[in-house]
N, C-alpha and C positions, 0 to 999 in steps of 0.2 A: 496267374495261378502257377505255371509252369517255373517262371521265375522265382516266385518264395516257395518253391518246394527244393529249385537247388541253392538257396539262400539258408534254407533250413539243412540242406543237406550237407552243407560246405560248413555251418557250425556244428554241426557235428563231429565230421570229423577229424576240424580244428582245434575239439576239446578230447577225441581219444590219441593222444599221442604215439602209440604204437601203431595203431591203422595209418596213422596219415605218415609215418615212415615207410609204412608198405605198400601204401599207396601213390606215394613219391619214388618209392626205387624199382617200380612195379614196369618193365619197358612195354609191358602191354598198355599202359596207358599213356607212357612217354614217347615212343616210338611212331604212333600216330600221330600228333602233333608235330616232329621231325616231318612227318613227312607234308602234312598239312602247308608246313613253313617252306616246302620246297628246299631242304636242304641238303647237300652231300655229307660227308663221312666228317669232315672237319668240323659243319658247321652241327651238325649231332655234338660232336666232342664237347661242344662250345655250350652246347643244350644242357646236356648231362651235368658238365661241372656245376653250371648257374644252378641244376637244381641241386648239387651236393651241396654248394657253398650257403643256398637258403636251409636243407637240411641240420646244415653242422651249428643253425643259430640255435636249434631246438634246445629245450634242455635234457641232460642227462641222455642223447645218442649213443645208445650201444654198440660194443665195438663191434658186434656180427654185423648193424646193419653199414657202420661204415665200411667194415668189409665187403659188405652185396654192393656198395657205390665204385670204393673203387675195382674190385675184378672187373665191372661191366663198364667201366672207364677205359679199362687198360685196355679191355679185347677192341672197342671203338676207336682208341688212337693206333693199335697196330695196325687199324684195318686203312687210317687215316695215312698209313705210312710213319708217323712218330714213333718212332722205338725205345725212344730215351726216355718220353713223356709215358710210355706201356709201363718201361720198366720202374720207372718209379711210382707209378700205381699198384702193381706187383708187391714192389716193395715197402710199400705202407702198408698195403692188406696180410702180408708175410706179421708186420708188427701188432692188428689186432686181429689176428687169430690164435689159437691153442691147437688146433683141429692137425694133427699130424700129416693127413692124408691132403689137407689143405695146404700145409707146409712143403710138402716133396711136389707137388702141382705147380705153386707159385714159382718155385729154385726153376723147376722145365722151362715154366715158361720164360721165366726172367733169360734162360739160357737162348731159348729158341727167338729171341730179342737180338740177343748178339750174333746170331748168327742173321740174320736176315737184315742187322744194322749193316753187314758188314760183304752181303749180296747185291741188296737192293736200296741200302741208306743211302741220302743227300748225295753221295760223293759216288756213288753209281753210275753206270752209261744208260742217261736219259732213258733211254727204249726199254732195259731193261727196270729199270723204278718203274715207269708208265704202266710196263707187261703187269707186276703184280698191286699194285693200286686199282686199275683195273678189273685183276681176277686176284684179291686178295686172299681166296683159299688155297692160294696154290703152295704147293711141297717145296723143300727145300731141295730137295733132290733136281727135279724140275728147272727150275731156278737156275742150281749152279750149270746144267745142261742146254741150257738156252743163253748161258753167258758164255759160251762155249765160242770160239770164231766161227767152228764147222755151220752150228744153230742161228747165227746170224739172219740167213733168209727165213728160217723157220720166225723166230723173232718179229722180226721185220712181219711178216705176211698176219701174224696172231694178234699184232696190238692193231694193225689196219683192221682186219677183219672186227675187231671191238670198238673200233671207232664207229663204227658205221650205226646210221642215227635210222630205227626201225620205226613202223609206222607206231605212233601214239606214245613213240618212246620219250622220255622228259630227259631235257639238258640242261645244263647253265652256264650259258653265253657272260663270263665275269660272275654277276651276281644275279644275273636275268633268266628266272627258267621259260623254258620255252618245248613246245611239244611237235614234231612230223606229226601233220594231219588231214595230207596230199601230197601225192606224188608215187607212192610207192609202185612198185611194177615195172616192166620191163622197158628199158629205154633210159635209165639214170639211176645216179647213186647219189646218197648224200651222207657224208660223215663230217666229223669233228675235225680239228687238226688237232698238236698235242695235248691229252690231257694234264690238268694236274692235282685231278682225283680223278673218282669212276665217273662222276658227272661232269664237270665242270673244264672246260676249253674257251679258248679266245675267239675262233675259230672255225667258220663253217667251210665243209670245199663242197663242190658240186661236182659233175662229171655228167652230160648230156653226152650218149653215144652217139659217134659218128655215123654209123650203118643204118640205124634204126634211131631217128630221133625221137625223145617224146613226146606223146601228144600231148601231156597232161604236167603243171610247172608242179617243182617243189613248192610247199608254203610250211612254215616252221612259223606256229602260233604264243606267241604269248600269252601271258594272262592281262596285262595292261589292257583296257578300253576306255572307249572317248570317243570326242567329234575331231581333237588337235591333239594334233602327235607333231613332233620334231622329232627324228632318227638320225640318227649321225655312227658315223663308220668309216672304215677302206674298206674297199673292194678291189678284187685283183679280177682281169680278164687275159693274164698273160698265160704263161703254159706250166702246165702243173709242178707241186715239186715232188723232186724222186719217190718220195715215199708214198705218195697217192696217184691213184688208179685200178677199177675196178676193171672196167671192159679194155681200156688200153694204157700200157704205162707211161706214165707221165702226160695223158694227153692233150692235143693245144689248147689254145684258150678261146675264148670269141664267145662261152656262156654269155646270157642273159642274168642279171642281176639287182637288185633291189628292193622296197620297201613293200609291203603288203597292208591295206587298212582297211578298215571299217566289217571286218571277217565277221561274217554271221551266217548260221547254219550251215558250216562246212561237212559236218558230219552227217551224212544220209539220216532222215526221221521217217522211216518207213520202207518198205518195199518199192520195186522198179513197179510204175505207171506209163506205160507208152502213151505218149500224146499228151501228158497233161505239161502245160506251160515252164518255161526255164524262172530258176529263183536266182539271184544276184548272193553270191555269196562272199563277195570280196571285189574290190578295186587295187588294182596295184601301179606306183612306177616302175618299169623295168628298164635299166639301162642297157644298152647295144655298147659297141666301139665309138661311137658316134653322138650319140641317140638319142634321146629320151622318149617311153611310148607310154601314155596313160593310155591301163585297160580296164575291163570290165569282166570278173570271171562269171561264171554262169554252170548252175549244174540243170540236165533237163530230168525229165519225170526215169529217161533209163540210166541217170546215173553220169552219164558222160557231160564231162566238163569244157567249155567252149572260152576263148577269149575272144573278145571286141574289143580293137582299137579304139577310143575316145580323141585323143589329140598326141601329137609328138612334135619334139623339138630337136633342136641340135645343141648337143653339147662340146662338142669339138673331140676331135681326134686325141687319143690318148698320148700324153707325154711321155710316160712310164705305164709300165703294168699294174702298178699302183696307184689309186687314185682316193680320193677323199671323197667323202656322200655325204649330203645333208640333203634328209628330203620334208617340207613342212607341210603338213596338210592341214587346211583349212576351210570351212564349210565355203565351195564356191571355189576355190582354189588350191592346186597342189604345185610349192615349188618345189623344184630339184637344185640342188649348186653339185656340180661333182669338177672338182680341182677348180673352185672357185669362179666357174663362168655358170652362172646360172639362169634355167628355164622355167615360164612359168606357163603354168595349164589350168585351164576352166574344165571346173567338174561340177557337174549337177549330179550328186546323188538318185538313185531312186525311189528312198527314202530318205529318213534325217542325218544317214550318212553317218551314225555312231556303230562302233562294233569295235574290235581288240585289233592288235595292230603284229604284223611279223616279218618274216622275212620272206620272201618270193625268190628263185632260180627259176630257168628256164633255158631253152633250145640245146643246141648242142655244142660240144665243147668243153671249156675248165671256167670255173668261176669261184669265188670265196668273199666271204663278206670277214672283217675281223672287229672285235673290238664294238659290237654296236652300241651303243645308247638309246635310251628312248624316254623322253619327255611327255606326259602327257599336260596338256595345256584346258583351259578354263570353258 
């Protein structure tokens, strides 16, 4: 029933032609699907056009409402960092309007294009493009003050401080979003490395402080689930680089590292129970220097998260700071290869072993995963 009422409702108004223009340029109904698709600024850009480009088959499209596609076009790519691509949306909308007050609007912004092409465009000092992609409302005043030599450290400490990956916040590792859904609290930090939108990096670091380790590992959850995952990546356990460091700069390396799987009910479903039994909310590999340690995370009735070792292996002494991860999980079996010597571990589940699969940090120290992949298998 529910089905032929939107079947009936979608010819409708496929047959009023000015609703379903307004319905299509409408970002209260376009925007939530962006985000539905898990996508940054670019990949909105990339949303928007597909729906002008289906828009512009209609027939007889008015030039107001091409005008409502592109202004809302052009403010999405400056926000995308494209300037050139703004301003030639500017400049289409400049040609179907009359509207004077429309017209002296367009020329600012087209202007305020060239200036910010010419702050923060392509050809910019990385830190400073990163700063306003980042925090794309920012002034231009701002901007040129922060590209200042004096503003350097300021720079430097503001795009760090937005890197940093808050609890529940969404990222996108390449093309892979993924959410902080543990870990937060005192004892570690975990951020992005460079962006190259607001969301989107290669790049996780970690930082386990030295003085005060944590009890509790980072896990960065995907939306992928299954029983077989294959993950692949580098991981660095060498020593941080200059630009990261919360509790100390630059700090060494010898983080814990690795694949996180089978995550179910990480997220507390209820109030603290003293005494009532620990639930299994994840298994993970974690590599050492050395190492390999299949665990078992655990949350109990007050909320606190426990590890248990299952089996470990030896992976050999690091060659470089960099290393290569492939981790495959299989019902019964998780191998590890990290820089191609590879270990293999018996896991019995506590149950069928299916749930979503992430990234796991842990102990103290520097660590960074780059580049992950993730396969789900059959």
């Amino acid at each position: 029933m529910l089905l032929g009422y939107e079947i009936d409702r979608v010819e409708k108004l496929g047959a009023d032609q000015e609703a379903l223009v307004s319905y299509m340029a409408n970002n209260a109904s376009v925007d939530p699907a962006a985000d539905a698709l898990q996508l940054d600024a670019p990949g909105e850009v990339r949303l928007w056009e597909k729906l002008y480009a289906l828009a512009q088959k209609l027939p007889g499209l008015k030039d107001e409402e091409r005008e409502r596609f592109e202004v809302y076009i052009a403010e999405k790519r400056r926000v995308a960092g494209d300037f050139d691509g703004s301003t030639k949306l500017y400049a289409a909308a400049s040609s179907h309007s009359k509207d004077s007050y429309h017209l002296r609007q367009y020329a600012q912004e087209i202007d305020k294009n060239k200036k910010l092409k010419g702050l923060v465009g392509p050809g910019a000092p990385p830190l400073l493009r990163e700063y306003f992609l980042l925090r794309p409302g920012s002034y231009d005043s701002d901007l040129q003050r922060l590209g200042e030599p004096a503003s350097q450290k300021r720079l430097a400490s503001s795009v760090a401080s937005s890197r940093e990956i808050g609890e529940g916040h969404r990222i996108l590792l390449g093309d892979l979003p993924a959410w902080r859904k543990l870990g937060m609290g005192l004892g570690s930090s975990l951020a992005t490395g460079p962006r190259t939108s607001a969301l989107r990096a290669d790049e996780i670091r970690y930082e386990g402080w030295e003085d005060k380790p944590p009890s509790v590992p980072n896990i960065l959850v995907t939306g992928l689930r299954g029983r077989r995952f294959t993950v692949r990546g580098t991981i660095d356990q060498g020593a941080a680089p200059p630009d990261f460091g919360v509790k100390a700069r630059s700090p060494k390396g010898g983080g814990e590292v690795g694949v996180a799987f089978a995550i179910t009910r990480i997220v507390p479903d209820g109030g603290i129970v003293r005494g009532a039994p620990p639930v299994t909310i994840a298994y993970a590999a974690l590599v050492g220097d050395d190492r390999v340690r299949l665990v078992k995370i655990e949350r109990d009735g007050e909320h606190k998260i426990h590890l248990t070792d299952l089996a470990q292996a030896d992976v050999g002494a690091p060659r470089a700071p960099r290393r290569s991860l492939e981790v495959k999980v299989e019902p019964g079996t998780v191998s590890v290869t990290v820089d191609g010597k590879r270990a293999q571990l018996p896991w019995k589940p506590d149950g069928e072993g299916e749930g979503f699969a992430g990234l796991i940090f842990a102990g103290s120290g520097y660590a960074s995963f780059s580049k992950p992949t993730i396969e789900v298998g059959r």
